[in-house]
C-alpha positions as CSV (number, residue, x, y, z in Angstrom):
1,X,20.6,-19.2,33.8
2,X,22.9,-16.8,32.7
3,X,21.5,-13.2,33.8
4,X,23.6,-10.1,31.9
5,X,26.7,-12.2,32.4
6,X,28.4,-11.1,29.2
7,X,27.5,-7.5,29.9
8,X,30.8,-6.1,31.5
9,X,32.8,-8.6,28.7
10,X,35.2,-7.5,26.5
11,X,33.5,-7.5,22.4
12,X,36.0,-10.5,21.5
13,X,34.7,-12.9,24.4
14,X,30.9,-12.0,24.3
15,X,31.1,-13.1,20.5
16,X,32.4,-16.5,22.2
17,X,29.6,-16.6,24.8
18,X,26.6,-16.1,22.8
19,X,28.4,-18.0,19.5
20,X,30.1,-21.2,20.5
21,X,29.7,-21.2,24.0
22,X,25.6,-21.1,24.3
23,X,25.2,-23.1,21.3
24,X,27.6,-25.8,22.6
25,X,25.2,-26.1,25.7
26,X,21.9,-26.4,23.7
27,X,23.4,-29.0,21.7
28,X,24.2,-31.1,24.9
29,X,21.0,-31.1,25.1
30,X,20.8,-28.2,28.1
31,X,17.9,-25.7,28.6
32,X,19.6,-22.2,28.9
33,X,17.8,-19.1,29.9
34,X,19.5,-16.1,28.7
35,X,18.5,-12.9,30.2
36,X,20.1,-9.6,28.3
37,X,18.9,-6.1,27.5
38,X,22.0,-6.6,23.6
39,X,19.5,-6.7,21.2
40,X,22.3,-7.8,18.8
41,X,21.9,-11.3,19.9
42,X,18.2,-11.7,20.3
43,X,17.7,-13.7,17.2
44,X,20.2,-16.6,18.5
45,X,17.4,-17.6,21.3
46,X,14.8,-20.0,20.4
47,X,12.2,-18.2,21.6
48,X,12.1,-14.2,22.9
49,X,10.2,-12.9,26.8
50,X,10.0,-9.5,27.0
51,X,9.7,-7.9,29.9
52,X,8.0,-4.4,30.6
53,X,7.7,-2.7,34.2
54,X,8.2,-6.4,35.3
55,X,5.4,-8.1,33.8
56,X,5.9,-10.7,31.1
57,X,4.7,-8.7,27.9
58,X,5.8,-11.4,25.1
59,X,6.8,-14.3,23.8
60,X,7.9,-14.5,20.1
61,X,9.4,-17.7,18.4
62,X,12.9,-16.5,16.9
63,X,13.3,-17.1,12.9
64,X,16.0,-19.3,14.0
65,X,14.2,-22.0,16.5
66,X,13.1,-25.7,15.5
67,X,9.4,-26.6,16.2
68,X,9.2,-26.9,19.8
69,X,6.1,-27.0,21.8
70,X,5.3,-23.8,23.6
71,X,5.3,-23.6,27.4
72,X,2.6,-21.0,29.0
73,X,4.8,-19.1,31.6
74,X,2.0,-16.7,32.9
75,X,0.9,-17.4,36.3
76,X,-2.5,-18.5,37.2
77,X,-2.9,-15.3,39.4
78,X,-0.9,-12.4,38.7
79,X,2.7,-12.2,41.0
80,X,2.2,-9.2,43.5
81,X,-1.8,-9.6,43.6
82,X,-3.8,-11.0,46.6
């Protein structure tokens, strides 16, 4: 799980991160949660959550993914409720 950790990089290395680095892990085989508010490297992902006032809002398969099934991430009862 890598959450904002390119953020505070410098242009050069983020290209590196979300280009060769990310897609070297995936092809090991590796399941990698991304979790980034650069919208200029949404379309890498296999699949897109969005998030709004901390509730899971979407998923969207990415032009770029390979048939994969689809895991249902909602919870059985919402988080926060009794």
């Amino acid at each position: 799980m890598f959450d904002e950790w390119a953020a505070d990089q410098d242009p050069v290395f983020k290209e590196v991160f979300y280009r060769e680095l990310l897609p070297e892990l995936k092809a090991q085989g590796k399941a990698v949660l991304v979790i980034s508010h650069d919208d200029r490297y949404f379309h890498l992902g296999d699949r897109l959550l969005k998030l709004e006032d901390g509730q899971l809002s979407s998923i969207e398969q990415t032009e770029t993914a390979v048939e994969q099934p689809t895991v249902n991430l909602r919870p059985a009862v919402p988080v926060g409720s009794s």
